[in-house]
VODONU-483507 format. One record per atom (N, C-alpha, C): residue number from 1; residue in three letters; atom name; z, x, y. Coordinates in Angstrom, 3 decimals, m for minus. Each point is the difference from the previous one (the first is absolute). Layout:
N
NULUM resi resn name       zz       xx       yy
NULUM  NUM  ALA   CA        Z        X        Y
...
END
This chain:
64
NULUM resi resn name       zz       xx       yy
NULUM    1  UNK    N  151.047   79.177   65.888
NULUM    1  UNK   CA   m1.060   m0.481   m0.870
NULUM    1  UNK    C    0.225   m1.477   m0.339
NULUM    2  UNK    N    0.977   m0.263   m0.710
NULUM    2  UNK   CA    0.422   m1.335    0.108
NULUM    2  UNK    C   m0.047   m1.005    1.628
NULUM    3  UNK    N    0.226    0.530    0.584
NULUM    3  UNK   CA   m0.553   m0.934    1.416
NULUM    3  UNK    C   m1.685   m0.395   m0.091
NULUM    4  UNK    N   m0.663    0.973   m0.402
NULUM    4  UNK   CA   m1.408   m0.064    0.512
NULUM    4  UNK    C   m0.543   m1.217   m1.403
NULUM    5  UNK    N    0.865    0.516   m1.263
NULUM    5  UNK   CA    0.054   m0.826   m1.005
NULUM    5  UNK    C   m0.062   m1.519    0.121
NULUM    6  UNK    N    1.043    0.004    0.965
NULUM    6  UNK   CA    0.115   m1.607    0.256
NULUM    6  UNK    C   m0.388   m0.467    1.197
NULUM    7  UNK    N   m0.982    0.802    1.144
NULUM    7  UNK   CA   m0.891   m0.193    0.791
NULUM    7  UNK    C   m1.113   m0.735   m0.518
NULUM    8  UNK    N   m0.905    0.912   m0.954
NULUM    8  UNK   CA   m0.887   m0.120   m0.973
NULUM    8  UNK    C    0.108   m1.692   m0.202
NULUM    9  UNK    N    0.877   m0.484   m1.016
NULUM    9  UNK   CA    0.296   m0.480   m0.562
NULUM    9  UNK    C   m0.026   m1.430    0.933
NULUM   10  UNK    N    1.037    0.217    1.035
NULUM   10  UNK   CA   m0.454   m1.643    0.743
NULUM   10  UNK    C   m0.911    0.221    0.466
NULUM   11  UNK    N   m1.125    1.334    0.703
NULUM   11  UNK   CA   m1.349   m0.409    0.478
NULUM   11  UNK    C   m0.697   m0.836   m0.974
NULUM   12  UNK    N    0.000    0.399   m1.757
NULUM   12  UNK   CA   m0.944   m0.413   m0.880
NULUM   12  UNK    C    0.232   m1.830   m0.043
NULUM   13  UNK    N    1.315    0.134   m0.148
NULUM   13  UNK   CA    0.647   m1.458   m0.018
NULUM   13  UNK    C   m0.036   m1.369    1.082
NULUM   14  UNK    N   m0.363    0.600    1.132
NULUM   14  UNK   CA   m0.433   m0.678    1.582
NULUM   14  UNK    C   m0.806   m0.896   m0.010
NULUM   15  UNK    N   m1.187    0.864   m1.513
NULUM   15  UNK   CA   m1.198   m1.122    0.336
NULUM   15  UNK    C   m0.060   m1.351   m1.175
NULUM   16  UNK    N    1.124    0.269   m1.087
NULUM   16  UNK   CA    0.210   m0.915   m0.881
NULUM   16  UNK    C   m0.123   m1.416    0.513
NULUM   17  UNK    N    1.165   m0.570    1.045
NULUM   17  UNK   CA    0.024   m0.956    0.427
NULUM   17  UNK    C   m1.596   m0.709    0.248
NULUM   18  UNK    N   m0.704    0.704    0.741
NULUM   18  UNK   CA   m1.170   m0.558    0.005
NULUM   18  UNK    C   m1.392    0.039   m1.164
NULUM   19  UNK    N    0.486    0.851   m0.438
NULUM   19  UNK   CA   m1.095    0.070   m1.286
NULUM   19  UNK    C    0.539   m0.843   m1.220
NULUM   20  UNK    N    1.556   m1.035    0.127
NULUM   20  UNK   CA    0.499   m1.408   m1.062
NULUM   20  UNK    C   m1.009   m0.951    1.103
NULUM   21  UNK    N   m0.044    0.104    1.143
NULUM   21  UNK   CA   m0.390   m1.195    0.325
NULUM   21  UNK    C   m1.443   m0.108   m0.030
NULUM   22  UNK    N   m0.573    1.056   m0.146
NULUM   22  UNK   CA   m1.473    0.187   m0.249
NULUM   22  UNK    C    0.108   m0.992   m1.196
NULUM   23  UNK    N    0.045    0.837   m1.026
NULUM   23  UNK   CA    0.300   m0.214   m1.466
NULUM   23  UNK    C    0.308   m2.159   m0.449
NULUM   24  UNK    N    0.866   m0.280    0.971
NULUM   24  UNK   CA    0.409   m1.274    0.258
NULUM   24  UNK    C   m0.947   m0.865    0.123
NULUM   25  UNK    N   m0.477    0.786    1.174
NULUM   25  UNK   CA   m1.149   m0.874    0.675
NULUM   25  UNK    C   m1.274    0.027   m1.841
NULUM   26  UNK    N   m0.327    0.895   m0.043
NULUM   26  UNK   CA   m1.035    0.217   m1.091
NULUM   26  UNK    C    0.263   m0.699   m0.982
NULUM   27  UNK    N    1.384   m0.420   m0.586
NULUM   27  UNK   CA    0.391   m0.532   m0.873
NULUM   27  UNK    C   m0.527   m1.283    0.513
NULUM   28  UNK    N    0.782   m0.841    0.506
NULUM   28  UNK   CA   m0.587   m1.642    0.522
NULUM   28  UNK    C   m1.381   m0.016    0.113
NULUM   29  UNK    N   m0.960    1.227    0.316
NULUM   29  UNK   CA   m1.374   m0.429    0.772
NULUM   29  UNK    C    0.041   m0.261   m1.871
NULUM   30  UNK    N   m0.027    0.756   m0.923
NULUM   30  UNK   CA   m0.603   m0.424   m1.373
NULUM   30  UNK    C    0.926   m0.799   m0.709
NULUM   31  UNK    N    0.754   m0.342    0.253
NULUM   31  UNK   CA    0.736   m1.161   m0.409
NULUM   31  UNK    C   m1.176   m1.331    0.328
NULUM   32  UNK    N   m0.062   m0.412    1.266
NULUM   32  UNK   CA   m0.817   m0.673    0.780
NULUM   32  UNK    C   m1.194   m0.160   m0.992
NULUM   33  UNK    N   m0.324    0.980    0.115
NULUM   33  UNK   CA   m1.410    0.335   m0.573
NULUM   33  UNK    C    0.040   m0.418   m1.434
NULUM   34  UNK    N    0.976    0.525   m0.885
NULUM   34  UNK   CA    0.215   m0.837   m1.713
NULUM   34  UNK    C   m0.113   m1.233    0.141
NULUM   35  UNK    N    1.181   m0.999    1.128
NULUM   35  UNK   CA    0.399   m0.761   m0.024
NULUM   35  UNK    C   m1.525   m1.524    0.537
NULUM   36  UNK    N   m1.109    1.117    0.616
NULUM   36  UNK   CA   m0.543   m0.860    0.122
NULUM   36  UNK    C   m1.464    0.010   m1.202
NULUM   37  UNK    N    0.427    1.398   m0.799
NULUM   37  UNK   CA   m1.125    0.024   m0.863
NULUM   37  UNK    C    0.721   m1.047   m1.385
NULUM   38  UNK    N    0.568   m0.484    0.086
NULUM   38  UNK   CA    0.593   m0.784   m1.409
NULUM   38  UNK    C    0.230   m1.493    0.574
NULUM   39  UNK    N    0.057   m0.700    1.287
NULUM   39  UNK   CA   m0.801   m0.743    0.709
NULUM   39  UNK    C   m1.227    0.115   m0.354
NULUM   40  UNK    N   m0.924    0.504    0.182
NULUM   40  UNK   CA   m1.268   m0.014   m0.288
NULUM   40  UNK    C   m0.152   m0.220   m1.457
NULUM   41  UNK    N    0.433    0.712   m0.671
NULUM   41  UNK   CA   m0.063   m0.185   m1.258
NULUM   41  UNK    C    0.178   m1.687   m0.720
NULUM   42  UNK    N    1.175   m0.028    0.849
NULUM   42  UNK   CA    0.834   m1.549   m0.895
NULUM   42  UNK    C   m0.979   m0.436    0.560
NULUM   43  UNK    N   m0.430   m0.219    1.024
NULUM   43  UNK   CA   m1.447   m1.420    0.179
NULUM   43  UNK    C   m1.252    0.201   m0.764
NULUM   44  UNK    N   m0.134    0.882   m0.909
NULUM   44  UNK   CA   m1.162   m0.188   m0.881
NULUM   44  UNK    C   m1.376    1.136    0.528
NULUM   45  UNK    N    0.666    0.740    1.225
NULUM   45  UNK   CA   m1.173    0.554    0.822
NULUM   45  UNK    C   m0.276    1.524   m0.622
NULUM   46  UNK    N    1.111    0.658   m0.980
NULUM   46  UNK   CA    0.059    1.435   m0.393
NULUM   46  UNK    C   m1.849    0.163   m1.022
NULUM   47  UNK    N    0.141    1.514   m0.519
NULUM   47  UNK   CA   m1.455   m0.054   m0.443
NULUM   47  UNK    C    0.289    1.477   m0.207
NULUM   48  UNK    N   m0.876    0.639   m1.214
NULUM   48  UNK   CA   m0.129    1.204   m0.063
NULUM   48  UNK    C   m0.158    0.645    0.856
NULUM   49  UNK    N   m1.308    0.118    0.890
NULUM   49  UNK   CA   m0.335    0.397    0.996
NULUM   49  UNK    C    1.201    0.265    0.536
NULUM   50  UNK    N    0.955   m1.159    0.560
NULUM   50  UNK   CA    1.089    0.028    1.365
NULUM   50  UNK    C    0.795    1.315   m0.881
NULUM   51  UNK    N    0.562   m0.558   m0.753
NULUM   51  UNK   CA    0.710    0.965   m0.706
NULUM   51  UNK    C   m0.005    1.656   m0.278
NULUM   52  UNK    N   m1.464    0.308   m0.417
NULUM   52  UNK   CA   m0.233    1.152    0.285
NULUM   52  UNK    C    0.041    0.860    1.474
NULUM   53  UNK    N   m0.526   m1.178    1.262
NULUM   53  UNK   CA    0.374    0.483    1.247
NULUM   53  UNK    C    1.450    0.220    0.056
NULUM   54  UNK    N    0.273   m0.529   m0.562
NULUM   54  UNK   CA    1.711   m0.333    0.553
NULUM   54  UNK    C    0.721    1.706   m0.406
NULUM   55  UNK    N   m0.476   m0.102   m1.126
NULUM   55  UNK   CA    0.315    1.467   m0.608
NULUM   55  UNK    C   m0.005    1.122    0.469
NULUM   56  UNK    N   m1.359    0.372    0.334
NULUM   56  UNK   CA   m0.888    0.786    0.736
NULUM   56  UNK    C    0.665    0.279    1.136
NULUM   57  UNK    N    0.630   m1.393    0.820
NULUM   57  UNK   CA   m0.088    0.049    1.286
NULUM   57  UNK    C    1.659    0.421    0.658
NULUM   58  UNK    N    1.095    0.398   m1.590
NULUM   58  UNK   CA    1.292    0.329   m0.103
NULUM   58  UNK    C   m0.386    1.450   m0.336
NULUM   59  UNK    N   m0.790    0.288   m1.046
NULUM   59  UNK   CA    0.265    1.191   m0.283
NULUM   59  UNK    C    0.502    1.240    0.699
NULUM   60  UNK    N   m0.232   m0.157    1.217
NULUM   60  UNK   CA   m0.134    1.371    1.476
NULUM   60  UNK    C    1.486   m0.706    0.510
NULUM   61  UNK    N    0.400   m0.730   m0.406
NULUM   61  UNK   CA    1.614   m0.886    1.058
NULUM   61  UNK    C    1.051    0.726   m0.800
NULUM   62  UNK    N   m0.442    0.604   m1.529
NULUM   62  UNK   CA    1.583    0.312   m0.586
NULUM   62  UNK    C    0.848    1.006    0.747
NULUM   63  UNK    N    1.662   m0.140   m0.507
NULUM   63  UNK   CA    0.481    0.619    0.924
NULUM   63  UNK    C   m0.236    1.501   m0.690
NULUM   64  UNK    N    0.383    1.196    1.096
NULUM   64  UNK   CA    0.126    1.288   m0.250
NULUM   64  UNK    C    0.924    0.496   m0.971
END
């Protein structure tokens, strides 16, 4: 039982490696994405409107 235990266990674990780099990747794309909405901002270009998109347009991105 303990064998199949720790069968289990590195199958579940196999796919970690690639689901940090998912995660990685997702991180920078909205990094990017902050980094260029506060750019926008500092030049005078922000606005309710943007803002509320901006909101709107995170809400569905939070993590699980």
């Amino acid at each position: 039982m303990l064998q199949r235990v720790e069968q289990e266990v590195k199958r579940l674990r196999s796919d970690v490696p690639e689901l940090l780099g998912q995660r990685e990747t997702e991180l920078q794309a909205e990094e990017r994405r902050l980094l260029n909405f506060v750019d926008f901002v500092g030049e005078g270009r922000g606005s309710k409107a943007l803002g509320d998109a901006l909101e709107h347009g995170t809400e569905g991105r939070k993590a699980p």
